[in-house]
ZAGU-495878 format. One record per residue: residue in one letter; x, y, z of N, C-alpha, C in turn. Coordinates in nm, 4 decimals, always signed. Layout:
N
<atom resn="A" n_east="X" n_north="Y" n_up="Z" ca_east="X" ca_north="Y" ca_up="Z" c_east="X" c_north="Y" c_up="Z"/>
...
# end
This chain:
61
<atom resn="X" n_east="+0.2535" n_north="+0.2542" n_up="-1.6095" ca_east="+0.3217" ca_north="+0.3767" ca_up="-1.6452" c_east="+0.2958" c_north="+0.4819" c_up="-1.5391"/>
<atom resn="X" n_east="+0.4095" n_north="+0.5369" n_up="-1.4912" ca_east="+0.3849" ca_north="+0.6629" ca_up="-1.4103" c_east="+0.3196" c_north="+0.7638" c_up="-1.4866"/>
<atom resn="X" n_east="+0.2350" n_north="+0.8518" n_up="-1.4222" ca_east="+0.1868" ca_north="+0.9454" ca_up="-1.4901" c_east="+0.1786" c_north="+1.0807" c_up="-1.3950"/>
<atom resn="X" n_east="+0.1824" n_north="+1.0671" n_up="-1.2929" ca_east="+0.1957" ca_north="+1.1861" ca_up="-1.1597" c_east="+0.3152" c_north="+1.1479" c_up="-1.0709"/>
<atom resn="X" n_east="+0.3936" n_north="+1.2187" n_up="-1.0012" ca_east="+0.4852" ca_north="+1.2202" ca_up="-0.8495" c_east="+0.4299" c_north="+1.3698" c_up="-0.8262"/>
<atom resn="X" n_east="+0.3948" n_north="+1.3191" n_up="-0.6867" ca_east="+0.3596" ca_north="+1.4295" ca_up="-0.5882" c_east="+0.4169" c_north="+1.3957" c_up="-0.4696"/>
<atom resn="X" n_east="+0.5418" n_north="+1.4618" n_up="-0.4286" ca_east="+0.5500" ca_north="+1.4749" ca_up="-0.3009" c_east="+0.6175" c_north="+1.3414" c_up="-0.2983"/>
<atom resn="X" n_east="+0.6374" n_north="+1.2671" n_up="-0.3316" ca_east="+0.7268" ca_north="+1.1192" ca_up="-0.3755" c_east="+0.6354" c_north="+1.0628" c_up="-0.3790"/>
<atom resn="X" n_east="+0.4775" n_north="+1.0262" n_up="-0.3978" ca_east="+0.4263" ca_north="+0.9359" ca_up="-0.4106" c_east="+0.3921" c_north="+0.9285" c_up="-0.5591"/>
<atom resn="X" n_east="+0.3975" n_north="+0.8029" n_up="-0.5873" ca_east="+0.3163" ca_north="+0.7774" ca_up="-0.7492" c_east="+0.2117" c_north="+0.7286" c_up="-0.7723"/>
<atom resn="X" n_east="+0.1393" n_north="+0.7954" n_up="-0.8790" ca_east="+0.0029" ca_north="+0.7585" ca_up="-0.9046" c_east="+0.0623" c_north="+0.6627" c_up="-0.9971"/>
<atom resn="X" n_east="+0.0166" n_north="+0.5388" n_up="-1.0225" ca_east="-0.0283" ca_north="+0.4177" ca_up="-1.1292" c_east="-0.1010" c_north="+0.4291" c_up="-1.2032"/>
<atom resn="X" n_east="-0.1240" n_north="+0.4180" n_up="-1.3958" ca_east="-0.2492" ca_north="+0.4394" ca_up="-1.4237" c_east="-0.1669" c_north="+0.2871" c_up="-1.5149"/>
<atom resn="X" n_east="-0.2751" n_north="+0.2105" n_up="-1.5048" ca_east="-0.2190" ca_north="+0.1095" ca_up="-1.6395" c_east="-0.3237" c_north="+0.0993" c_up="-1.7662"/>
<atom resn="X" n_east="-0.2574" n_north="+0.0503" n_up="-1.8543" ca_east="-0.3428" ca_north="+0.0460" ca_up="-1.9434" c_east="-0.5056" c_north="-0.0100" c_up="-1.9516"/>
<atom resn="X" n_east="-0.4856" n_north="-0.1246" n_up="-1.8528" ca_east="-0.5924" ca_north="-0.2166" ca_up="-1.8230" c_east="-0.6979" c_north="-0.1679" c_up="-1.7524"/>
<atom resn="X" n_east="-0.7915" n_north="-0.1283" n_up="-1.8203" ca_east="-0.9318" ca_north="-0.0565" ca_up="-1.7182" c_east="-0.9782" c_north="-0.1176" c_up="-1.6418"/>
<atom resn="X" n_east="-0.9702" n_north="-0.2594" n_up="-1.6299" ca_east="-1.0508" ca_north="-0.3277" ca_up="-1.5291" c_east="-0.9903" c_north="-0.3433" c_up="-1.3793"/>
<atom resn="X" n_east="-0.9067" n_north="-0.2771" n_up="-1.3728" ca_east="-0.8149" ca_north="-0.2664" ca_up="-1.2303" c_east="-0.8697" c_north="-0.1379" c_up="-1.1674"/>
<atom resn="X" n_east="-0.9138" n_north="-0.1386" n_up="-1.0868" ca_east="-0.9791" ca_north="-0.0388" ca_up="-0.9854" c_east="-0.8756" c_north="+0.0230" c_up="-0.8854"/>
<atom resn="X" n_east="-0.8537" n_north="+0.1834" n_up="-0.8845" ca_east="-0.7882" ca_north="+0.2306" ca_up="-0.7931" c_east="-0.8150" c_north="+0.3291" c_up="-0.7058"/>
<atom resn="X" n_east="-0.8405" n_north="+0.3308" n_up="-0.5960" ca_east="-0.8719" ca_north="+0.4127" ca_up="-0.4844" c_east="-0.7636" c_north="+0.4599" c_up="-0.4639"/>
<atom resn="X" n_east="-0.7567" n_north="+0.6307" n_up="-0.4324" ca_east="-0.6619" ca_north="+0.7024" ca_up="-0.3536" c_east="-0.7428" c_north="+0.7620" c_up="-0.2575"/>
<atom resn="X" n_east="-0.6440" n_north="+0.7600" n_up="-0.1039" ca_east="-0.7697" ca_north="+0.8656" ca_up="-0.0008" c_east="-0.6638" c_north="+0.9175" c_up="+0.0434"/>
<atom resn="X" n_east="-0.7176" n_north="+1.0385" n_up="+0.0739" ca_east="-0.6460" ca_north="+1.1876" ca_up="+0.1221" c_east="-0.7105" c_north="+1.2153" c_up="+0.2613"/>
<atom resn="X" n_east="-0.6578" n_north="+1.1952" n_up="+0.3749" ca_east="-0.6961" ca_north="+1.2015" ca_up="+0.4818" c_east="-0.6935" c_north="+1.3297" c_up="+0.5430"/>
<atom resn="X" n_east="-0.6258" n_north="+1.4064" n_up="+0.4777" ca_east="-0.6295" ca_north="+1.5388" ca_up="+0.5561" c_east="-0.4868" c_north="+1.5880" c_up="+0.5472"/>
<atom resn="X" n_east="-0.4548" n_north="+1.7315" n_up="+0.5460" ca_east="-0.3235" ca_north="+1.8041" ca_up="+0.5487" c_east="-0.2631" c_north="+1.7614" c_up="+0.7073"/>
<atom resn="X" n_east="-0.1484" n_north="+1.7503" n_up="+0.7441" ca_east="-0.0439" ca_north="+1.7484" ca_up="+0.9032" c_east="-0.0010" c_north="+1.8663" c_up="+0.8860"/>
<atom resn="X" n_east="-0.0630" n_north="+2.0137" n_up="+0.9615" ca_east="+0.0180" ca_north="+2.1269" ca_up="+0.9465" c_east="+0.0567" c_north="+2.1523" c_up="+1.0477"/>
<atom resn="X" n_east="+0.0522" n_north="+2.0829" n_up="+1.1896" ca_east="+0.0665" ca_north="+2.1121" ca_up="+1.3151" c_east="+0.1041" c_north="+2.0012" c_up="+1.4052"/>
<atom resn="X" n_east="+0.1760" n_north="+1.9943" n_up="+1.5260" ca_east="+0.1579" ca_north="+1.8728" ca_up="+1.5969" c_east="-0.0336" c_north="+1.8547" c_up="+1.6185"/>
<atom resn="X" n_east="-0.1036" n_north="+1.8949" n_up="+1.6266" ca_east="-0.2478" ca_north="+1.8947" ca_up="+1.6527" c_east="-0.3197" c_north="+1.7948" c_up="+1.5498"/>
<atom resn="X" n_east="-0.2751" n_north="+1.8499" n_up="+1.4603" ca_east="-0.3190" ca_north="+1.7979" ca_up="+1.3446" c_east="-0.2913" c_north="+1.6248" c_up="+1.2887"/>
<atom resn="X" n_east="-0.1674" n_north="+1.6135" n_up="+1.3588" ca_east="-0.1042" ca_north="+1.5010" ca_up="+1.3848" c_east="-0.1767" c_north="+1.4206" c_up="+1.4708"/>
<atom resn="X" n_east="-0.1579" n_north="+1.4383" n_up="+1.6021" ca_east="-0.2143" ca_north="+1.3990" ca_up="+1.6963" c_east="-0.4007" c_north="+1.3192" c_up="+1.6653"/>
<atom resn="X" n_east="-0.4164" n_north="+1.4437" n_up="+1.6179" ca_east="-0.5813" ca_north="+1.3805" ca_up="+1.5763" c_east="-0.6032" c_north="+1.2845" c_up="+1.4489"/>
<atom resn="X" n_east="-0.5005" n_north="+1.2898" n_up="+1.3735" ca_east="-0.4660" ca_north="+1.1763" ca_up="+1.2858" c_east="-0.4400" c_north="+1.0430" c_up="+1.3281"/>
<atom resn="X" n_east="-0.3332" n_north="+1.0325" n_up="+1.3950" ca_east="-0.3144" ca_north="+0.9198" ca_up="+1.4390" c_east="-0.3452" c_north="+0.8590" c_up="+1.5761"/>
<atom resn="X" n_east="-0.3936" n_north="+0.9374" n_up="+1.6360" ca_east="-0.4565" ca_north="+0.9126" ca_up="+1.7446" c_east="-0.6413" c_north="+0.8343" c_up="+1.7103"/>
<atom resn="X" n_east="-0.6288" n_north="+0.8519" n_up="+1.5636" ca_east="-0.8039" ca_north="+0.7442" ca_up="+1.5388" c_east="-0.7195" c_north="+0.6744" c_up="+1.4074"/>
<atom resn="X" n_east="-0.5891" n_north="+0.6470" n_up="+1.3896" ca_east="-0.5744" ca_north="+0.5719" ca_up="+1.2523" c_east="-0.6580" c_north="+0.4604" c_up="+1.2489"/>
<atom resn="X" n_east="-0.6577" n_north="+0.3375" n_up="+1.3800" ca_east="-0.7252" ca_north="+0.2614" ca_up="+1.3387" c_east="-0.9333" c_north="+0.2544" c_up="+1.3060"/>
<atom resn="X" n_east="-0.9535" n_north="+0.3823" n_up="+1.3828" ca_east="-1.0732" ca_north="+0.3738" ca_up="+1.3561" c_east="-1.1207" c_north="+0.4313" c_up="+1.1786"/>
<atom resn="X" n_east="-1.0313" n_north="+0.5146" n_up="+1.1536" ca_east="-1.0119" ca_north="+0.5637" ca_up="+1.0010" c_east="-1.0100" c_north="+0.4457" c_up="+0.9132"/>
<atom resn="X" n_east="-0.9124" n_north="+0.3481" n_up="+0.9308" ca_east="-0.9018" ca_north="+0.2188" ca_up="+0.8888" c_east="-1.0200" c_north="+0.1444" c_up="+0.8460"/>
<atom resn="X" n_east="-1.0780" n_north="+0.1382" n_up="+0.9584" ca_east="-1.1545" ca_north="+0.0845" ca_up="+0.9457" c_east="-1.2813" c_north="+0.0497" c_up="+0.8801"/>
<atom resn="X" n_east="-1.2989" n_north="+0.2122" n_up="+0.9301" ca_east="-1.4238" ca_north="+0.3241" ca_up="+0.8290" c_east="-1.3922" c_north="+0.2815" c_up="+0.6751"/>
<atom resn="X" n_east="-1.2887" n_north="+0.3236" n_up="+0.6387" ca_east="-1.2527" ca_north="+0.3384" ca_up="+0.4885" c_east="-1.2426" c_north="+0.1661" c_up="+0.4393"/>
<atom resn="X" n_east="-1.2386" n_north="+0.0808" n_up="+0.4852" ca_east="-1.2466" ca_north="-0.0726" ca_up="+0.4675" c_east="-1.3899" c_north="-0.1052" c_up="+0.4701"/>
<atom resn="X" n_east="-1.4215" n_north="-0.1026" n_up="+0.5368" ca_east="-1.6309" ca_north="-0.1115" ca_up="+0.5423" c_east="-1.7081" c_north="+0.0041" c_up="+0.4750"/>
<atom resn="X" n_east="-1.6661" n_north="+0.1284" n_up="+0.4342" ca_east="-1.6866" ca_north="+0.1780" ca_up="+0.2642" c_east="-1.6848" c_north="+0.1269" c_up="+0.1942"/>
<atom resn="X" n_east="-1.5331" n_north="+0.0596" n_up="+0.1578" ca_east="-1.4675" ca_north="+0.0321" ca_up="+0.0198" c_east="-1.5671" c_north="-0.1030" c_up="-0.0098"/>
<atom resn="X" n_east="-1.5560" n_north="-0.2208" n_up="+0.0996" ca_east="-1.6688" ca_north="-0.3551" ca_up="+0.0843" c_east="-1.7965" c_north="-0.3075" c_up="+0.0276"/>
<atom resn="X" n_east="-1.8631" n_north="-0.1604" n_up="+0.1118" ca_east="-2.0478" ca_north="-0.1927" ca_up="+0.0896" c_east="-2.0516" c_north="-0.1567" c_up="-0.0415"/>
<atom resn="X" n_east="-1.8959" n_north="-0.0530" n_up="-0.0899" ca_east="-1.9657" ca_north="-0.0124" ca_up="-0.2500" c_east="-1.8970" c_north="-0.1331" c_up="-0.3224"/>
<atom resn="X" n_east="-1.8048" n_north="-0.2087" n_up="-0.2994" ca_east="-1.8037" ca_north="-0.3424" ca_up="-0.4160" c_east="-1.9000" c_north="-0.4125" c_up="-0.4085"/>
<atom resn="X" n_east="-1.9858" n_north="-0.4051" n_up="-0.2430" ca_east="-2.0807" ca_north="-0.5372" ca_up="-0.2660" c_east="-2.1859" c_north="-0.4506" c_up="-0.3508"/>
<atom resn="X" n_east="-2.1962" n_north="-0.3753" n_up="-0.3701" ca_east="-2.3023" ca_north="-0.2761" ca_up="-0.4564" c_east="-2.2860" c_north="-0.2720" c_up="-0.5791"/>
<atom resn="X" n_east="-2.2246" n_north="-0.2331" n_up="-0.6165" ca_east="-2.2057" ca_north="-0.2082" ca_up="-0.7160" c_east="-2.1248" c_north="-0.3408" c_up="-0.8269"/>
<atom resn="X" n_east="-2.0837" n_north="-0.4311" n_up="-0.7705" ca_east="-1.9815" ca_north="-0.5603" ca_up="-0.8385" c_east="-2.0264" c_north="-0.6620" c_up="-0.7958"/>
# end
């Protein structure tokens, strides 16, 4: 069931609690600058946020 649109994206909430959902908010684009420094490290961001997401499942699950 939808339960939020922001900006066209939709949040998911389902009934089923055992489904885990991460949202990450990387930061506002208010400028070409702002841009630039965004995607100019996407993949290192990537990356970061993938070797988070693992150490806390291996932690915690």
């Amino acid at each position: 069931m939808i339960t939020n649109i922001v900006r066209n994206l939709q949040v998911l909430r389902a009934s089923n609690k055992t489904k885990r959902k991460v949202l990450v908010e990387l930061g506002f684009i208010t400028s070409p600058k702002d841009a630039k420094a965004l995607f100019s490290n996407i993949d290192l961001i990537a990356r970061q946020l993938y070797e988070g997401l693992l150490k806390n499942i291996k932690k915690f699950y």
